[in-house]
MMTF fields as JSON, N, C-alpha, C and O atoms, coordinates in Angstrom:
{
  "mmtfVersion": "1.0.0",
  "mmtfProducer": "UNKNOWN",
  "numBonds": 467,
  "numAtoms": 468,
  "numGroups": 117,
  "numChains": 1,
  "numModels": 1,
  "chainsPerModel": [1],
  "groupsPerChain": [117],
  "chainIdList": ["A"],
  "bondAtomList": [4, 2, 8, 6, 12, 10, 16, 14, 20, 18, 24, 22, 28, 26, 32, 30, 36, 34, 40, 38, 44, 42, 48, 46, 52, 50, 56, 54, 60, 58, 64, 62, 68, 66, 72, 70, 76, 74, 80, 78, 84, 82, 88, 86, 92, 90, 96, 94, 100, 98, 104, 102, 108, 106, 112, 110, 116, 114, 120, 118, 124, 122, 128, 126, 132, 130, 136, 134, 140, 138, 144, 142, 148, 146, 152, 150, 156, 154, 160, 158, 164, 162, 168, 166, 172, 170, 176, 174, 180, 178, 184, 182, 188, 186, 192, 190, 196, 194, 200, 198, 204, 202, 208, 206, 212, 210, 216, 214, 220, 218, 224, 222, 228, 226, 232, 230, 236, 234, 240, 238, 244, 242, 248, 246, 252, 250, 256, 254, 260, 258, 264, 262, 268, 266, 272, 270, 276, 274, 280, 278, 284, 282, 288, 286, 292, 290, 296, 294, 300, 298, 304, 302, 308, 306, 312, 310, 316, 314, 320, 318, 324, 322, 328, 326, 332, 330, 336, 334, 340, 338, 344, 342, 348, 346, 352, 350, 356, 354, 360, 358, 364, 362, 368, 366, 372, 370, 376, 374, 380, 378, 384, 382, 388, 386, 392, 390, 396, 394, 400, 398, 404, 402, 408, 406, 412, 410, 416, 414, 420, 418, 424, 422, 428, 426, 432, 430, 436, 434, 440, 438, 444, 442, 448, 446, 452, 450, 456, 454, 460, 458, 464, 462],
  "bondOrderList": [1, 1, 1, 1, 1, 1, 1, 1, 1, 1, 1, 1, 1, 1, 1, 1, 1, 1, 1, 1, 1, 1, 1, 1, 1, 1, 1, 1, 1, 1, 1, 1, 1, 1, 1, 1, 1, 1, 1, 1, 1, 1, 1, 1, 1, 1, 1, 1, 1, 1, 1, 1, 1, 1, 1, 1, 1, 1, 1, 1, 1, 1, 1, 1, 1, 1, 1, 1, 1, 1, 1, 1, 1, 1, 1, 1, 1, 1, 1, 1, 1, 1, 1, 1, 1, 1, 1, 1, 1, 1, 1, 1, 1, 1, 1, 1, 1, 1, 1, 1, 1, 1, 1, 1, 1, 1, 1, 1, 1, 1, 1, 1, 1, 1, 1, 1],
  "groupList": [{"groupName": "UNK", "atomNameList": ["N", "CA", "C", "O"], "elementList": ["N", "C", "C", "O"], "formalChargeList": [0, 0, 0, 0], "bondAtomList": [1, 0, 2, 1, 3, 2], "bondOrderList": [1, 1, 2], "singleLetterCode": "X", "chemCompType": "L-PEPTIDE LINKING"}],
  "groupTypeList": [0, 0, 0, 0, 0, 0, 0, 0, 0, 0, 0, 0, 0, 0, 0, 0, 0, 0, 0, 0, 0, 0, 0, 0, 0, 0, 0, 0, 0, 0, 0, 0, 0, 0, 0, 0, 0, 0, 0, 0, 0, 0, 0, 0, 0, 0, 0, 0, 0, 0, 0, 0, 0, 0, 0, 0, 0, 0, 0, 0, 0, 0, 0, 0, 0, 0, 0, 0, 0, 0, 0, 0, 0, 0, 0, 0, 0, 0, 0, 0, 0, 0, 0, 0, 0, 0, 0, 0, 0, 0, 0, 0, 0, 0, 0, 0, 0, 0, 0, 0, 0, 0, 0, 0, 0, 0, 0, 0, 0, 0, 0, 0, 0, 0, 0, 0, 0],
  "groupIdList": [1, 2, 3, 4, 5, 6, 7, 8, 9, 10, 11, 12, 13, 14, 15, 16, 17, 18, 19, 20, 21, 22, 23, 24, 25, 26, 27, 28, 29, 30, 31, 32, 33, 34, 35, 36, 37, 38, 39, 40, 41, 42, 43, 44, 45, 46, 47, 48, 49, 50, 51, 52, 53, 54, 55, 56, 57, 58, 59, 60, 61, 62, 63, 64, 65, 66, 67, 68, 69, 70, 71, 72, 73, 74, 75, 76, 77, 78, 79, 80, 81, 82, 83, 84, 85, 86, 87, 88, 89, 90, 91, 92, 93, 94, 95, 96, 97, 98, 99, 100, 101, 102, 103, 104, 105, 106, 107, 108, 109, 110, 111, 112, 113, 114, 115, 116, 117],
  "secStructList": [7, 7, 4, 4, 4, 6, 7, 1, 3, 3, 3, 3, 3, 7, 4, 4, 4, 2, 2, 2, 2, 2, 2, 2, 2, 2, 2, 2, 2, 2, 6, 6, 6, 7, 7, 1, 7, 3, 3, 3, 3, 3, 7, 7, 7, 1, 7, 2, 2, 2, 2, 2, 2, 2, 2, 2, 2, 2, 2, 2, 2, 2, 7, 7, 7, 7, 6, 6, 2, 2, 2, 2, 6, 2, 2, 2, 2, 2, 2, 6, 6, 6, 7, 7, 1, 1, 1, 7, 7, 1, 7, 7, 2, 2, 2, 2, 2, 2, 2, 2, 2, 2, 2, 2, 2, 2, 2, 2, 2, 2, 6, 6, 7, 7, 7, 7, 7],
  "xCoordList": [-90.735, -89.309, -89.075, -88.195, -89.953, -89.521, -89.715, -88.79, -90.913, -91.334, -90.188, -89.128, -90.062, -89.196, -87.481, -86.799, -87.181, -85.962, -86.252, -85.425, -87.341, -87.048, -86.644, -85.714, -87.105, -86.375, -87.077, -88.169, -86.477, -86.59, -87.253, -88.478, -86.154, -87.114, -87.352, -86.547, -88.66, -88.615, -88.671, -89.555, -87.716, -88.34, -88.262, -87.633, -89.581, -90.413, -90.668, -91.103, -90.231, -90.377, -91.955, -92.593, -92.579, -93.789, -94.326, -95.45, -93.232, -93.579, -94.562, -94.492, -95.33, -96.162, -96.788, -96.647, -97.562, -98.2, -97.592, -98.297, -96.209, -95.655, -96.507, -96.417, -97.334, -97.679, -98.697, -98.49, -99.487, -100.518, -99.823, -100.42, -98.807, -97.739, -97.6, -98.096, -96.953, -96.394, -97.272, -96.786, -98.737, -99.378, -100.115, -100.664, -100.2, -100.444, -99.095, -99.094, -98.268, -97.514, -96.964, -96.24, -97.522, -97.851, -98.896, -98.699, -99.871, -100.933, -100.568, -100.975, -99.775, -99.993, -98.699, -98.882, -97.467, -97.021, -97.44, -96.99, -98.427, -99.431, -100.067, -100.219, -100.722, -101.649, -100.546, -101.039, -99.602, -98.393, -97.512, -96.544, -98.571, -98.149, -96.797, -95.997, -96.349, -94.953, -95.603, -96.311, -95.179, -95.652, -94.329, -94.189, -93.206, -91.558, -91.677, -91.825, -91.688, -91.234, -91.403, -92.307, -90.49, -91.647, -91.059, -89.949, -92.706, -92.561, -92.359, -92.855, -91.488, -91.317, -90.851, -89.742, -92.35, -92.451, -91.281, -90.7, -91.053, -90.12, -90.787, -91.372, -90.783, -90.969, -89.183, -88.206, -89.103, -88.031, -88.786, -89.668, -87.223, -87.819, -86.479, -86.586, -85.536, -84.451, -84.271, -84.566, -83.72, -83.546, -82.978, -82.085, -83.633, -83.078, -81.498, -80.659, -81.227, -80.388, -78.941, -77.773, -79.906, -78.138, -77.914, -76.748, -79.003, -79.007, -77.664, -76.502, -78.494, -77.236, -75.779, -74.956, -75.814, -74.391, -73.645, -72.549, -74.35, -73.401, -73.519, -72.585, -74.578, -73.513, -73.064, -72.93, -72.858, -72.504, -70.998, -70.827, -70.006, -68.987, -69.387, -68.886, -69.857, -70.307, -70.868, -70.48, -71.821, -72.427, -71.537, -71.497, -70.867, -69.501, -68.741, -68.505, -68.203, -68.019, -68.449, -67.836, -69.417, -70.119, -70.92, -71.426, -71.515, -72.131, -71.051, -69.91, -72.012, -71.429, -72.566, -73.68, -72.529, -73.343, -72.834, -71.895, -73.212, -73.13, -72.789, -73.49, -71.9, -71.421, -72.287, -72.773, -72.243, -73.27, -74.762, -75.608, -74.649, -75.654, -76.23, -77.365, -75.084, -75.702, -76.26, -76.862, -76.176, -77.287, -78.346, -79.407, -78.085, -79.772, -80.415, -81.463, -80.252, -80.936, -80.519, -80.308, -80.425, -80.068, -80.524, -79.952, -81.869, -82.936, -82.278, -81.969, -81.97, -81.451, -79.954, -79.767, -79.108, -77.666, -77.429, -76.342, -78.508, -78.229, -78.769, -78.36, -80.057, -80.781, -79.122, -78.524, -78.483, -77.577, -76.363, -75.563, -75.659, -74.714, -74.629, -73.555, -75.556, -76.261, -76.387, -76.205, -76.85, -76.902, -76.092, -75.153, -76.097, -75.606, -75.233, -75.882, -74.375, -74.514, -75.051, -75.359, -75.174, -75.715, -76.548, -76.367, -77.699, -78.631, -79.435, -79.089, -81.026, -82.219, -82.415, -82.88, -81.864, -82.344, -83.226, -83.785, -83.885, -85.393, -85.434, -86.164, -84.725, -84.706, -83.483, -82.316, -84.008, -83.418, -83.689, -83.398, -84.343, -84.978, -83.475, -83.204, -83.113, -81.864, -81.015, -80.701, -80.64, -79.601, -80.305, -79.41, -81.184, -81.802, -82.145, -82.125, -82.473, -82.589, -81.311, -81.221, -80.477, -78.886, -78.332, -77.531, -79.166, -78.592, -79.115, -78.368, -80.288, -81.475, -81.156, -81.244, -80.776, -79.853, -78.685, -78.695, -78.003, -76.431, -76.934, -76.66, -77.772, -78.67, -79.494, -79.781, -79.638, -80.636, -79.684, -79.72, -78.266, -77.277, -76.549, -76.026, -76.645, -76.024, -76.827, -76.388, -78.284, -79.39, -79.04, -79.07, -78.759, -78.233, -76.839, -76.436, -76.492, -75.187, -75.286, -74.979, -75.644, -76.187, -76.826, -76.39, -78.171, -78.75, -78.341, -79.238, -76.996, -76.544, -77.42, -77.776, -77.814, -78.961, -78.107, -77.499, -77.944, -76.999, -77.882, -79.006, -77.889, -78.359, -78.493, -77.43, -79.137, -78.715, -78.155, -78.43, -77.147, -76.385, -77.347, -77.228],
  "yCoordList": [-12.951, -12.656, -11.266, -10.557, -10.757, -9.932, -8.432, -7.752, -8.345, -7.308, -8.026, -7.483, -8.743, -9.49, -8.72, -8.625, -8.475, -8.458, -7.123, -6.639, -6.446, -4.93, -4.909, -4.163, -5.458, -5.222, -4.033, -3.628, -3.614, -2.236, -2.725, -2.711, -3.399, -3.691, -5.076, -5.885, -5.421, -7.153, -7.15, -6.553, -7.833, -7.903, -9.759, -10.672, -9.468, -10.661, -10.806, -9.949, -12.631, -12.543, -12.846, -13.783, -11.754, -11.811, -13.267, -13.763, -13.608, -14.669, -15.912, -16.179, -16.525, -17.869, -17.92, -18.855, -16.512, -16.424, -15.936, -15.577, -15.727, -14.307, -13.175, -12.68, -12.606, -11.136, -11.353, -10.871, -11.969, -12.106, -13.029, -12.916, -13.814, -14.014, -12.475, -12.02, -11.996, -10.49, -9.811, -9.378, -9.65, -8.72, -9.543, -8.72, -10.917, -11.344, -11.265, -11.355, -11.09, -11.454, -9.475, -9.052, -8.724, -7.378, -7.122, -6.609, -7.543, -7.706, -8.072, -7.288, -9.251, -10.253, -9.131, -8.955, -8.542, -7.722, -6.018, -5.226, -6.153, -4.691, -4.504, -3.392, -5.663, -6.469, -6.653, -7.089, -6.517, -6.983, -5.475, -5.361, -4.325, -2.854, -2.73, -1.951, -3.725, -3.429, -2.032, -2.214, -1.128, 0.308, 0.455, 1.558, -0.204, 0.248, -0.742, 0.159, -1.827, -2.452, -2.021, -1.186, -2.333, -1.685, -2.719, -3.051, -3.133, -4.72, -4.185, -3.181, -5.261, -4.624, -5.873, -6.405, -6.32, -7.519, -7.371, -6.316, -8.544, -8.348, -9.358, -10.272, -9.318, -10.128, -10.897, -10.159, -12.516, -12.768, -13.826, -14.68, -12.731, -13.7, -14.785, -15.995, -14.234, -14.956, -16.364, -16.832, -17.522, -18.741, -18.877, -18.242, -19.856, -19.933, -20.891, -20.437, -21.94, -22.347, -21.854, -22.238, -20.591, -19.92, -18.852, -18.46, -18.16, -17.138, -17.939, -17.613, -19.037, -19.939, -19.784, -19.245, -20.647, -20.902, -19.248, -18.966, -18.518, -16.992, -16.699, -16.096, -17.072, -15.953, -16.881, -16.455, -17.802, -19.084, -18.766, -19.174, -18.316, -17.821, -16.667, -16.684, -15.983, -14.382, -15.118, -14.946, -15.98, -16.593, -17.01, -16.454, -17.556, -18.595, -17.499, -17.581, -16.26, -15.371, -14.466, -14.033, -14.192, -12.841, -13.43, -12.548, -14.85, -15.462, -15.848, -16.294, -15.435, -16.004, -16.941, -16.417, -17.874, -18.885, -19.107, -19.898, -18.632, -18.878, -20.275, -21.172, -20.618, -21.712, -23.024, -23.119, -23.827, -24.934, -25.385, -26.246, -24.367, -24.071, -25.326, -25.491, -26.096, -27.248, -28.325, -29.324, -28.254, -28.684, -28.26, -28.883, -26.66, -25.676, -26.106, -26.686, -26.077, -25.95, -27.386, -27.318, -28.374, -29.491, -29.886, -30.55, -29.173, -29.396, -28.647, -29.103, -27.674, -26.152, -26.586, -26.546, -26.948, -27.318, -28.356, -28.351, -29.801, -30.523, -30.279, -30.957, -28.96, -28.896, -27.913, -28.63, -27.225, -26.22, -26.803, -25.873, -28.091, -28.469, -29.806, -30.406, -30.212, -31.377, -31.161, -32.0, -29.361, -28.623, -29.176, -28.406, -30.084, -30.055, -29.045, -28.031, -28.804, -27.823, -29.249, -28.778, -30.25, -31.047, -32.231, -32.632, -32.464, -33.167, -32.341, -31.242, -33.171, -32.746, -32.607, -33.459, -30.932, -31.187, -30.935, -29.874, -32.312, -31.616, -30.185, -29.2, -30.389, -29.028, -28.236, -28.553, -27.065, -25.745, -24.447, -23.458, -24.463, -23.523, -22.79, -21.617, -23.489, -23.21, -22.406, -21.298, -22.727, -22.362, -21.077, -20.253, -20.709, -20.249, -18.512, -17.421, -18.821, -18.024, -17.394, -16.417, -18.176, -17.466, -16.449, -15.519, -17.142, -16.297, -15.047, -14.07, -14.919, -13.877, -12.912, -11.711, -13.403, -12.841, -11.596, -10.378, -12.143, -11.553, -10.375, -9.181, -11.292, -10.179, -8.677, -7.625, -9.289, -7.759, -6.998, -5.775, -7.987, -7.107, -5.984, -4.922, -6.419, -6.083, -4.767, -3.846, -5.295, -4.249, -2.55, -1.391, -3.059, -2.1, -1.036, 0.119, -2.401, -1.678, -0.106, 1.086, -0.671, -0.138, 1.437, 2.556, 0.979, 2.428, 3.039, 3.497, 3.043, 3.925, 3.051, 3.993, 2.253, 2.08, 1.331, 0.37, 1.537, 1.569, 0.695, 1.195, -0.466, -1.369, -0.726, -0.11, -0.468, -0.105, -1.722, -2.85, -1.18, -2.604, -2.714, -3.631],
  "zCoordList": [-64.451, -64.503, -65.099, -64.61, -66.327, -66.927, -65.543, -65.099, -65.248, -63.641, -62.911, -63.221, -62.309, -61.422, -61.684, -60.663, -62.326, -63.127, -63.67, -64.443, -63.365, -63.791, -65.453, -65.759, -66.213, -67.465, -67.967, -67.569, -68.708, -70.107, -70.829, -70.957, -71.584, -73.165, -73.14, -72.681, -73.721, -74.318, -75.532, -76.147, -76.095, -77.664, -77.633, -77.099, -78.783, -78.932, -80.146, -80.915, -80.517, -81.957, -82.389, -81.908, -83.535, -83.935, -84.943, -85.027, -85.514, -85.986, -85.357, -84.157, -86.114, -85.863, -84.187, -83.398, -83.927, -83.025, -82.117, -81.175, -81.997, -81.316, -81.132, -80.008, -81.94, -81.8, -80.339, -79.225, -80.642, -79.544, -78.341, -77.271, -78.322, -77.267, -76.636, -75.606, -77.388, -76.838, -75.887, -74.842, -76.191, -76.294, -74.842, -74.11, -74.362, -73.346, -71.964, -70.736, -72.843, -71.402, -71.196, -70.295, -72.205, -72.006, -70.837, -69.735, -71.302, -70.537, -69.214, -68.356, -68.726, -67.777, -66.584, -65.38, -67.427, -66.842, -66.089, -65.262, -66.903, -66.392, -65.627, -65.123, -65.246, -64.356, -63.288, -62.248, -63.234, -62.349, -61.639, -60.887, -62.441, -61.956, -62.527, -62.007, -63.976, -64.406, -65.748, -66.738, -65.378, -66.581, -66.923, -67.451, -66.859, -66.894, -68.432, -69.258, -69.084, -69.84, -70.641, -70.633, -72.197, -73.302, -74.348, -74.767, -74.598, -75.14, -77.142, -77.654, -77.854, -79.319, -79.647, -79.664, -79.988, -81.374, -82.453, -82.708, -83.006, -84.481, -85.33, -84.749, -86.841, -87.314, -87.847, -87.976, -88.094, -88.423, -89.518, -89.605, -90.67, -92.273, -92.363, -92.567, -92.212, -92.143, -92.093, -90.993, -93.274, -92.668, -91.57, -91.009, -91.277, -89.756, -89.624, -88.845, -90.253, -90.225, -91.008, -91.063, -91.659, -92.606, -91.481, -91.418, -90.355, -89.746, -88.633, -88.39, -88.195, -87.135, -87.056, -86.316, -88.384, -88.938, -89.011, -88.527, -89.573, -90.164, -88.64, -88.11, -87.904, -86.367, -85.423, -84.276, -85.597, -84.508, -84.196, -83.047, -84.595, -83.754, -83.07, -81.945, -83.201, -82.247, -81.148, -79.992, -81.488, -79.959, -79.472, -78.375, -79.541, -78.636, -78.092, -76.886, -78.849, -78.206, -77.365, -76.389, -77.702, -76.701, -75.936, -75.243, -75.533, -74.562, -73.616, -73.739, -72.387, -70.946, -70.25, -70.286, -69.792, -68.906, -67.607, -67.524, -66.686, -65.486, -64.958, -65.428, -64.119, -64.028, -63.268, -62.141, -64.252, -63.398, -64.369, -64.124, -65.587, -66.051, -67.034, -67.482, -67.186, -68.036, -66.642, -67.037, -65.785, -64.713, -64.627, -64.615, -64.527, -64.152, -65.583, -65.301, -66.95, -67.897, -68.67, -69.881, -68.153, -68.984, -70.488, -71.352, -70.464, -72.243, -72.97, -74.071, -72.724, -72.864, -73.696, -74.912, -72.766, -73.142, -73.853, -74.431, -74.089, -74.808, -76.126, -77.069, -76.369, -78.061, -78.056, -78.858, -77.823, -77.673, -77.867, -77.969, -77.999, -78.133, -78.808, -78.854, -79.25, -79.707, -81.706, -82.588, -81.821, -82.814, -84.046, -84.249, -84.829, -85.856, -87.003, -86.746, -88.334, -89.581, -90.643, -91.739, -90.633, -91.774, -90.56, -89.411, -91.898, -91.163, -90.337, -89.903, -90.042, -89.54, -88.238, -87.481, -87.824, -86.174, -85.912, -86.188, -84.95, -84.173, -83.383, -83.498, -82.836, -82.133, -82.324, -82.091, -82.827, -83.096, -82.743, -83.414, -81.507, -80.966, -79.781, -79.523, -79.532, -78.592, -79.427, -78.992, -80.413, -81.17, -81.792, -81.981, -82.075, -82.962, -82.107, -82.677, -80.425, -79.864, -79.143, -78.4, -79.558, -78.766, -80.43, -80.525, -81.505, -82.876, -82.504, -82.563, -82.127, -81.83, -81.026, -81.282, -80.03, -78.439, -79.576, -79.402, -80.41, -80.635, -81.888, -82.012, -82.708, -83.472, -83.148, -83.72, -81.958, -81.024, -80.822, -80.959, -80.301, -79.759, -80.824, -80.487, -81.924, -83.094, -84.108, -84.798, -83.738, -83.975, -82.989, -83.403, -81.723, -80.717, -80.805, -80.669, -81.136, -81.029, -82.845, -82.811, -83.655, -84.902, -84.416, -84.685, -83.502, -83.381, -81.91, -81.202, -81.463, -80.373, -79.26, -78.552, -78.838, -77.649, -76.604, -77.077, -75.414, -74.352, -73.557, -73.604, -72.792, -71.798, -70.613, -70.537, -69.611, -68.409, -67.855, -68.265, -66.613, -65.99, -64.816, -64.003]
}
């Protein structure tokens, strides 16, 4: 997807075996004649559930989902809306990567860096 989709940048979180994640699907895109991407690990220290909560209105705002999408991604939309603020969620990976999504955006917006459309 990432060759597929022509992307720029990937950023990839380095944490708990991220780095060498990165550095394969670097690999696996190169091998794929993609020389356009340019892959940039992060490490994240941040709790994850105070990171949620403090940007969980920005996500509701600045996310768009294509219509139909709690069909296309059903796992997706139910760890994603399912998300509790008290009590033990198993899965927090949904929530956690749409915080991530608004954070990059926010990192961006910070150092001037413009998306191509």
């Amino acid at each position: 997807m990432i060759t597929g989709d022509a992307i720029d940048i990937a950023v990839i979180e380095s944490n708990n075996g991220g780095q060498g994640f990165c550095r394969a699907v670097e690999k696996q895109c190169r091998m794929m004649g993609n020389g356009r991407t340019r892959f940039v690990p992060f490490h994240q220290s941040g709790n994850k559930n105070v990171r949620i909560f403090t940007r969980s209105a920005e996500v509701q705002n600045l996310t768009y989902f294509p219509v139909g999408w709690e069909r296309t991604f059903p796992e997706f939309h139910k760890h994603l809306t399912n998300y509790m603020k008290v009590g033990n969620n198993k899965y927090d990976d949904a929530p956690d990567c749409m915080t991530g999504t608004i954070e990059q955006r926010g990192r961006n917006v910070a150092q001037g860096v413009t998306v191509r459309k």
